[in-house]
Each structure stands twice: as C-alpha cells, then as structure tokens.
C-alpha positions as CSV (number, residue, x, y, z in Angstrom):
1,X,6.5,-5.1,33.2
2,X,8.8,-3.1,35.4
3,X,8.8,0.5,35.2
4,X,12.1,2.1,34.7
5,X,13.1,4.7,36.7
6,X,15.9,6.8,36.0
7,X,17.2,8.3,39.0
8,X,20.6,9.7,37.6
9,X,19.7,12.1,34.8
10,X,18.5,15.6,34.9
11,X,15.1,15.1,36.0
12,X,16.5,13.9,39.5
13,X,19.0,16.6,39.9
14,X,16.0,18.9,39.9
15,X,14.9,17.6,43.4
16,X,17.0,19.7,44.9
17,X,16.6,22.8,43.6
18,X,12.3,22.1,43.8
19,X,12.9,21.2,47.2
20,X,14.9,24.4,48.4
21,X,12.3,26.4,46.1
22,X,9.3,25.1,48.2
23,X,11.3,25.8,51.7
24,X,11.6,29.4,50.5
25,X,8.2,29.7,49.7
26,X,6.8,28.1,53.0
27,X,9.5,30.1,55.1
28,X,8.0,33.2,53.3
29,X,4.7,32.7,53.9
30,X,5.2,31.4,57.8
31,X,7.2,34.5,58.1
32,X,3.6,36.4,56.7
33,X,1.4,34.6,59.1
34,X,3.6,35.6,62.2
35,X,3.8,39.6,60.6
36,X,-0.1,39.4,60.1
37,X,-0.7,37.3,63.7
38,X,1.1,40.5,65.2
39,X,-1.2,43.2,64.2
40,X,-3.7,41.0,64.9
41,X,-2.5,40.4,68.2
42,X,-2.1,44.4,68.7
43,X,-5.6,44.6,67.8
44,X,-7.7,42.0,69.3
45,X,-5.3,38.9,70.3
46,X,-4.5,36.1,68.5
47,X,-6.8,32.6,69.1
48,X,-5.2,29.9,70.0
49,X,-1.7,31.1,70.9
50,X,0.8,33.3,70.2
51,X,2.2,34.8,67.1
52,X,5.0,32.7,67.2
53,X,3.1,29.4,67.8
54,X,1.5,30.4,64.5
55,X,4.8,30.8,63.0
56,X,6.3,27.7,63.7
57,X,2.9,25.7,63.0
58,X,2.9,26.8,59.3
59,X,6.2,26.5,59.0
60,X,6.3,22.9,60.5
61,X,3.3,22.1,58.5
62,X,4.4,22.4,55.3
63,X,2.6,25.6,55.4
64,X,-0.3,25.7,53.2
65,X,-3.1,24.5,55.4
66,X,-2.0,25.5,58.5
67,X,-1.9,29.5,56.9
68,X,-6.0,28.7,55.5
69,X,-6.3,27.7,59.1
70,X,-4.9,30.7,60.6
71,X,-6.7,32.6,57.9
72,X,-10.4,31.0,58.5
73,X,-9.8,31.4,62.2
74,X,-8.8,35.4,62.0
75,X,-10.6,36.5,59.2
76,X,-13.6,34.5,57.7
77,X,-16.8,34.5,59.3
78,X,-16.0,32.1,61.8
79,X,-13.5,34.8,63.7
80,X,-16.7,37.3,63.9
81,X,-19.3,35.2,65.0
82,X,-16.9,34.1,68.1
83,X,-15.9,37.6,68.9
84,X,-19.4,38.4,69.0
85,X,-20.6,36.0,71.1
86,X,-17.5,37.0,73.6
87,X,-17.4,40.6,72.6
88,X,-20.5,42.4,71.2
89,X,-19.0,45.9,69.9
90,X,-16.5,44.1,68.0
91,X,-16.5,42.5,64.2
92,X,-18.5,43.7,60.8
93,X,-21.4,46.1,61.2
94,X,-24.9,44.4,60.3
C-alpha cells in the first residue's frame, strides 16, 4: 500500500511560514548567545573564540545545541572547575 501524500493542500503551505518561524527563533537566540558571550568576554573571556564565533556557530547550527554548548562551557560546573585549575580566585565560593 502506498501512502498518499498530499503535498498541495493547506498542511504544505504551512512549511513556509514554520520554517521562517524557526529562523526567527534561532536568529533570536544566536543574537542572545553573542549579547551574553560579551559580558562574558568583559568579564573573564570567552573559551574557545570570540563572541562572534559563538554567534555564527549557533546560528549555523540550527541553534539549539550549539547555545547548551555555549551554556555548559560558560556556566555549568565544567566552566569553574577549568578556571580554577587556570585561575584559583576565580568561580563559586566553597
């Protein structure tokens, strides 16, 4: 049996308007990572790059797991434990 696809009704003109709805979001939330990766980088730097390499990478990405990476690198655990070891008067008091 053959499924039927109907690529001319409504549900296909949709695609569109879900696809320009998920560039927004993306563009929104690369533009967030490169607002939050300057502070950062006023503060402390940014790993692995600049805030515009972080920009570009989310939004290139398709944006969601590229802004958890940014995220677990700067501000989990992981960040403090590596500015530690580099930098011992910096990250969460113990």
């Amino acid at each position: 049996m053959t499924p039927n696809f109907d690529l001319t009704g409504a549900s296909f003109a949709m695609v569109p308007f879900i696809l320009a709805v998920n560039f927004i979001v993306i563009f929104v939330l690369a533009v967030a990572v490169k607002l939050d990766a300057d502070h950062v980088n006023a503060r402390r730097g940014v790993f692995l790059g600049s805030p515009w390499l972080w920009f570009f990478i989310v939004l290139a990405s398709g944006g969601y797991l590229a802004a958890l990476g940014y995220w677990l690198i700067h501000y989990s655990s992981l960040r403090y434990r590596a500015v530690d070891e580099t930098h011992p008067g910096e990250g969460p008091t113990r």
